[in-house]
C-alpha positions in Angstrom: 98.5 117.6 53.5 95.8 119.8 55.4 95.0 119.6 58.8 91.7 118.6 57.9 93.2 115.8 55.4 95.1 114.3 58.3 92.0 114.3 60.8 90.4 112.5 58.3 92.4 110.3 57.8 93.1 109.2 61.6 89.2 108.7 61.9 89.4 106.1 59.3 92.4 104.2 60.5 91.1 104.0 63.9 90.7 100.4 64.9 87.3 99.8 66.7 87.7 97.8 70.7 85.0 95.4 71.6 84.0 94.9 67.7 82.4 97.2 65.5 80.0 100.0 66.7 76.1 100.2 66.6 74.8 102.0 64.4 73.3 105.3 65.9 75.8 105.4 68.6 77.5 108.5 69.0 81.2 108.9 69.6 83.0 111.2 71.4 85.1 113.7 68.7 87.4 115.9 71.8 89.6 114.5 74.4 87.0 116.2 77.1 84.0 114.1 75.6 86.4 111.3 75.9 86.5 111.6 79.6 83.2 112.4 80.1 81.9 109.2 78.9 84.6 106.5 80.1 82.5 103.9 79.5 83.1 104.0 75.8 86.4 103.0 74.0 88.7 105.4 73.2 89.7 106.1 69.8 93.5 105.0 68.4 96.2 107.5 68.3 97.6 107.9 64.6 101.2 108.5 65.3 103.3 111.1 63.2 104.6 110.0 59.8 108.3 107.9 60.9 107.0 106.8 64.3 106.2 103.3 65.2 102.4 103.1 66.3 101.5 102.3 70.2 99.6 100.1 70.7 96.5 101.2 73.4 95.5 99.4 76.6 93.1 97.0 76.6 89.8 96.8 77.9 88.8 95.3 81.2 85.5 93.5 81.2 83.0 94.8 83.9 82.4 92.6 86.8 78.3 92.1 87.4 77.7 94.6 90.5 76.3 92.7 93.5 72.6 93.4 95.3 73.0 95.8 98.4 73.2 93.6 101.7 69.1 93.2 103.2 68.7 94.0 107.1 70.4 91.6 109.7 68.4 89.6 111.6 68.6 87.5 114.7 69.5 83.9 114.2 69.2 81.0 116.4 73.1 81.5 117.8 72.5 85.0 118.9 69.6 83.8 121.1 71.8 80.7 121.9 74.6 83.7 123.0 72.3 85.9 125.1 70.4 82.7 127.0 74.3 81.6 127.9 74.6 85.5 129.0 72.3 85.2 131.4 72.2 81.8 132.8 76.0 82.5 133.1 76.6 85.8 134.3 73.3 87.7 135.3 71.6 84.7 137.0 74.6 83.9 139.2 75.1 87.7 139.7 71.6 88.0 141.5 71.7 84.8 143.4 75.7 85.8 144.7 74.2 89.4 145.7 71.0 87.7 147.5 73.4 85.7 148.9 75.5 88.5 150.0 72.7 90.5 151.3 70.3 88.3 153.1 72.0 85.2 154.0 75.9 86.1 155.0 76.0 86.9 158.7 77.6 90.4 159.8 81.1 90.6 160.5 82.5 92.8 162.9 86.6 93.7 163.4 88.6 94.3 166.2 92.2 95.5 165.9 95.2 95.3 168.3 99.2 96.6 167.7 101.8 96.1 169.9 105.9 95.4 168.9 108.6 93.7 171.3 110.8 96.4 173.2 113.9 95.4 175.1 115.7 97.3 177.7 119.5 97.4 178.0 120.4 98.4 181.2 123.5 100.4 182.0 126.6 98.7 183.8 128.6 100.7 186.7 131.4 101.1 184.4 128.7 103.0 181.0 127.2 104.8 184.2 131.0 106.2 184.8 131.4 106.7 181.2 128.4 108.5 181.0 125.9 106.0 179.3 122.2 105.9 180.2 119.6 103.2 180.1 118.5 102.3 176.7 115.1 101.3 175.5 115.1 99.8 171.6 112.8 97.3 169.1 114.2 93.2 168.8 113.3 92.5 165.3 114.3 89.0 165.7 112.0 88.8 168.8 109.3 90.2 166.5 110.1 88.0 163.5 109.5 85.3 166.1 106.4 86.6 167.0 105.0 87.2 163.6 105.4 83.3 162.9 103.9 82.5 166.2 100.3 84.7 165.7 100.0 81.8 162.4 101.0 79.2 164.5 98.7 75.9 164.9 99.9 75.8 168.7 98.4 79.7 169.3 95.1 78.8 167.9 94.8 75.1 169.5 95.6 77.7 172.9 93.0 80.2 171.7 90.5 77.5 171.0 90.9 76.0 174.1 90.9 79.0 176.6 87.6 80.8 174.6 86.4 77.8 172.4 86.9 79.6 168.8 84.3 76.9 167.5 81.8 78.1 168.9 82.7 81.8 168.3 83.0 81.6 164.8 80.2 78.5 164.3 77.0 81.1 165.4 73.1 80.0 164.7 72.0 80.3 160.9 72.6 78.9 157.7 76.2 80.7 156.1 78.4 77.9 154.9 80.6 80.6 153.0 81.6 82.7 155.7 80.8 80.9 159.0 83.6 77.7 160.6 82.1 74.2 160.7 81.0 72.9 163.9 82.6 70.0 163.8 86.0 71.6 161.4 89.3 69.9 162.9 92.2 71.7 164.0 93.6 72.3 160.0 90.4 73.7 159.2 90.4 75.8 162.0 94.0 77.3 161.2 93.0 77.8 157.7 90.0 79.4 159.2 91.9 81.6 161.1 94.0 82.6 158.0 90.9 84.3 156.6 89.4 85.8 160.2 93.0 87.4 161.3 94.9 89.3 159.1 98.4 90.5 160.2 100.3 93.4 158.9 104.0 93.7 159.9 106.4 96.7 159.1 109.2 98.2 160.6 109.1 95.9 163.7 105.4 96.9 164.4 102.8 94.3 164.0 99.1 95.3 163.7 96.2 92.4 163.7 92.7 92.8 162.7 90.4 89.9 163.9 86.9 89.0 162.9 83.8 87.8 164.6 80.0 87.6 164.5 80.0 89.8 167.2 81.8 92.9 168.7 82.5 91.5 172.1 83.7 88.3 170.2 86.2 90.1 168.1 87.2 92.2 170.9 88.1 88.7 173.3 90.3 86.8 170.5 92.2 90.4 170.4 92.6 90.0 174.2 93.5 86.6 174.4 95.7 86.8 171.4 97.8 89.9 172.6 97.9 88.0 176.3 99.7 85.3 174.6 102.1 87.1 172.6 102.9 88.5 176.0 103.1 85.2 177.4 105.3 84.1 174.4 108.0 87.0 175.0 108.4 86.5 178.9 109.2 82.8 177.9 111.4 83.6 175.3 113.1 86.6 178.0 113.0 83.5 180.8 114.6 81.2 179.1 117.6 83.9 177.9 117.5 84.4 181.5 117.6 81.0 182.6 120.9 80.8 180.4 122.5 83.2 181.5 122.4 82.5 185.1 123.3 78.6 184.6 126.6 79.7 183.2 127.5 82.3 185.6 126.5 79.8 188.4 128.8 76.8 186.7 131.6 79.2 186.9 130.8 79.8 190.6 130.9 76.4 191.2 134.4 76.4 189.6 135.6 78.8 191.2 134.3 77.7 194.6 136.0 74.2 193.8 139.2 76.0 193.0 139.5 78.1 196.3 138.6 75.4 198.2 141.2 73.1 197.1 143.9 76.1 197.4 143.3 76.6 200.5 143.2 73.4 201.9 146.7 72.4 200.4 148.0 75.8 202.4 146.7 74.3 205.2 148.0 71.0 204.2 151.5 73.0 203.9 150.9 74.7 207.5 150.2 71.0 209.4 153.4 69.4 207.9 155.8 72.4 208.9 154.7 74.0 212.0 154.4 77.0 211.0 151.9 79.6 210.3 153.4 81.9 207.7 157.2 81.6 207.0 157.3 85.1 206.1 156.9 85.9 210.1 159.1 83.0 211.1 161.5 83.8 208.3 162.2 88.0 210.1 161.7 85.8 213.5 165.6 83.8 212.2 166.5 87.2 210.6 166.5 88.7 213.8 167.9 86.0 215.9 171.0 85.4 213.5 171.3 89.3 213.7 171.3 88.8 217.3 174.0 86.3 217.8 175.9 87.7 215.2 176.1 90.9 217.5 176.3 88.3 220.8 179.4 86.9 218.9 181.6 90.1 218.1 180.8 91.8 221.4 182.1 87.9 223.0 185.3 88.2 220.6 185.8 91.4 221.4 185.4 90.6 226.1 187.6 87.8 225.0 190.5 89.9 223.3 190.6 92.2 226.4 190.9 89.4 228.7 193.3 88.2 226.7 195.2 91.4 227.1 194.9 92.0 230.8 194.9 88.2 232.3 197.7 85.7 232.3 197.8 82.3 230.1 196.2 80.3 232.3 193.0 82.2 233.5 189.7 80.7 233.9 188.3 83.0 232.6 190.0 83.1 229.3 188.3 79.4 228.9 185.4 80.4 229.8 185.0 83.8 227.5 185.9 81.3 224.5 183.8 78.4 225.9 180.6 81.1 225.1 182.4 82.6 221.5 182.2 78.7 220.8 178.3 78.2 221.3 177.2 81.1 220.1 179.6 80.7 216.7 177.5 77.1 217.1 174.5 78.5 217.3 174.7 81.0 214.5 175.7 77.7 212.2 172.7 76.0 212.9 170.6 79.2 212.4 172.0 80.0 209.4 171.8 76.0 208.0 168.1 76.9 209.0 167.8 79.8 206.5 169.9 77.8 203.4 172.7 79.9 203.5 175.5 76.7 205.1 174.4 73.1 204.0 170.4 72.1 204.7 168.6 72.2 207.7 168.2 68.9 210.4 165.5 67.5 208.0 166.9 68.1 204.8 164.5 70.8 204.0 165.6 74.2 204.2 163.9 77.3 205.4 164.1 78.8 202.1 162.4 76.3 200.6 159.7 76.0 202.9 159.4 80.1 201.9 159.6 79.2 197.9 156.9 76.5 198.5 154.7 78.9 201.0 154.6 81.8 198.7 153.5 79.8 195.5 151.0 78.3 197.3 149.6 81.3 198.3 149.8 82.7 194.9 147.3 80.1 193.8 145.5 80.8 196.8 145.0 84.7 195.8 144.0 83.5 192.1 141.4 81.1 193.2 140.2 84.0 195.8 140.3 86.7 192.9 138.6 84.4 190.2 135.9 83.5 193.1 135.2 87.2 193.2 134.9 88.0 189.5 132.8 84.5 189.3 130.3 86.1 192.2 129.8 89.6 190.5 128.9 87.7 187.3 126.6 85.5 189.1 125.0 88.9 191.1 124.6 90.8 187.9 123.5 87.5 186.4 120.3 87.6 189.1 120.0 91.1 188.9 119.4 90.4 185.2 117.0 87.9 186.0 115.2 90.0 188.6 114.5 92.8 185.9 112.0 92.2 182.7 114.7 92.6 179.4 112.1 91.9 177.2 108.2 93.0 177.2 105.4 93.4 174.9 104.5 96.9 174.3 100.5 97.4 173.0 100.4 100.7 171.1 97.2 100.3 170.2 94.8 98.5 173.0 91.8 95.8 171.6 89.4 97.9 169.8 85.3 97.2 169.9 83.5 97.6 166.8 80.4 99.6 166.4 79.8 98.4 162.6 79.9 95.4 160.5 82.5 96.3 157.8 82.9 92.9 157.0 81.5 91.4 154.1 82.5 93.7 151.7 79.4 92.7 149.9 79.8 95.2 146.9 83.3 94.5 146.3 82.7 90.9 146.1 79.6 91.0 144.0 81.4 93.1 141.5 84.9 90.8 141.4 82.1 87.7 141.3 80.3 89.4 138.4 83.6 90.5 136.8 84.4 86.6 137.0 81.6 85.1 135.4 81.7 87.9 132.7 85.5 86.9 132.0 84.7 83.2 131.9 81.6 83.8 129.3 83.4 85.9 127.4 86.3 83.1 127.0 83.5 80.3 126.4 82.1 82.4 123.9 85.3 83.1 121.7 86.0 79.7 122.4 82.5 78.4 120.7 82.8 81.4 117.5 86.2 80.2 117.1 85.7 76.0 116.7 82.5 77.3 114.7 85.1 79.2 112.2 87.3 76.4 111.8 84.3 74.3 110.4 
């Protein structure tokens, strides 16, 4: 068969989509025509002689295109939305900035730094090692002071020294940023909260107070760094105070202990006689050596007249008559010092030594520890005598020139920043319970 046969052929066995076609309705003979016009149907592919036929896609009915979208106009809920725009955010906007602007009083801000110092002076024995007199910071001392400055007791002082009432309570209408006459003390510490800020870092402390007035601003700064001074000297007095009571209750010991040491030595002198046995003690020494010599120069008279005289000479009596009482003597002198028997009264003199010398050791102690006990009461009121802890003002109460307080633009905008927040949240709020509808 031809190519023209087969052409032929395919035309006729070509099944026609959507039904059959009009009359006078021209179809597309090449594959370009074809996709040039894809609105009309395609014609059937004859397969090759021994190939199973495909079957083509079908068609897919055209959806009715829709009218174009008219111009959008303003509905009732858009007026609804820019009414609550403006009763919500503009309206209080201008009302907070005539506020801001012609009602709120002036502010005016004073500022006053100081920290705590404290002194460690220098004992005689750092002075010999070479140590000087040291100046440093107390944090604790300024941590203590940093809690005081907020203190309800500091501003019931305050109040009642410069009368902060009617300081911060001037003429005129301001019920936002001016205290209530009659506000109690809570409401006058919260008060104060707002009017005196406090900045603390690295064991300085700097305070900004607020007033209606310079001079106003300038006297709380005063009066509030006069306190903190008095605070510290109370808190140096009182370390003070301590100190000295315990160096003065070991005096009082150590008084007590002399006292009673040295009236049992005296005690110990009235019952023996005798002032200080060492002395008395050489005193027998010396006597014994005495009559010991006394007694070989006697034995030694006696052997010669022994010698050179007959039997019965007087004098041969008489020499050992005298080696006899002074052998006596020597006895008794040595039953004195403990070395034969005990003395006349049971008590020998070595004894009455033993007894003297531990008596006066506990005299010495008592007199040592009474010494030790009076330099740590001297250096105790030495101590006292000298200021260990002061305020130190770096920077003196200032005087303001300028109101920088209200920051009226800053608050206008965070006001207006606010009410735009809240609107914006009542108004997704509203679109969103409208949606669910």
């Amino acid at each position: 068969m031809t190519q023209p046969a087969k052409d032929k052929a395919a035309k006729q066995a070509q099944p026609q989509q959507g039904g059959q076609a009009k009359p006078g309705s021209a179809q597309p003979s090449s594959p370009a025509e074809q996709k040039a016009a894809p609105g009309l149907p395609r014609p059937a592919v004859v397969p090759a002689p021994g190939q199973p036929r495909k079957q083509g896609p079908k068609a897919v009915p055209q959806a009715p295109a829709r009218p174009p979208a008219g111009a959008a106009k303003p509905r009732r809920r858009h007026k609804l939305m820019l009414l609550s725009f403006f009763c919500g955010v503009v309206l209080p906007g201008i009302l907070t900035a005539l506020y801001l602007w012609l009602v709120a009083a002036d502010q005016y801000a004073s500022k006053v730094g100081f920290t705590v110092r404290q002194e460690d002076a220098a004992s005689a024995v750092d002075l010999l090692g070479g140590l000087t007199n040291l100046s440093s910071s107390s944090s604790s001392d300024t941590d203590i002071l940093y809690e005081f400055i907020q203190s309800q007791k500091l501003v019931s002082d305050i109040d009642k020294k410069i009368d902060l009432h009617a300081i911060w309570s001037p003429p005129g209408w301001d019920p936002v940023f001016k205290l209530p006459q009659d506000a109690s003390i809570e409401q006058l510490l919260a008060y104060w909260g707002d009017m005196v800020r406090i900045s603390y870092s690295a064991g300085l402390i700097e305070v900004e107070v607020r007033a209606f007035r310079p001079e106003d601003a300038t006297l709380i700064s005063q009066t509030l760094l006069d306190e903190s001074a008095d605070v510290i000297n109370e808190l140096s007095a009182v370390a003070r105070a301590d100190a000295i009571s315990y160096s003065r209750d070991e005096l009082d010991e150590a008084v007590e202990r002399l006292k009673v040491a040295r009236e049992t030595v005296t005690r110990f002198r009235n019952e023996t006689q005798i002032i200080d046995p060492q002395i008395d003690l050489q005193s027998q020494a010396g006597l014994l050596s005495n009559l010991q010599a006394q007694e070989a120069e006697q034995i030694i008279e006696l052997d010669l007249l022994r010698e050179t005289s007959q039997q019965n000479d007087p004098r041969v009596g008489q020499a050992e008559r005298r080696l006899d009482v002074i052998r006596a003597r020597i006895s008794a002198e040595r039953q004195k010092l403990g070395f034969e028997g005990s003395g006349a009264n049971g008590q020998v003199f070595a004894d009455l030594v033993g007894d003297y010398e531990r008596l006066s050791v506990d005299r010495e102690f008592a007199e040592r520890a009474y010494l030790s006990a009076l330099t740590a009461y001297d250096s105790a009121l030495a101590e006292a005598k000298r200021k260990s802890r002061y305020l130190a003002a770096y920077m003196k109460p200032t005087s303001a020139e300028t109101a920088e307080y209200p920051s009226r633009l800053t608050l206008l905008m965070v006001v207006s920043l606010f009410l735009f927040l809240l609107w914006s949240t009542a108004v997704l709020l509203a679109y969103s319970v409208k949606d669910r509808r």
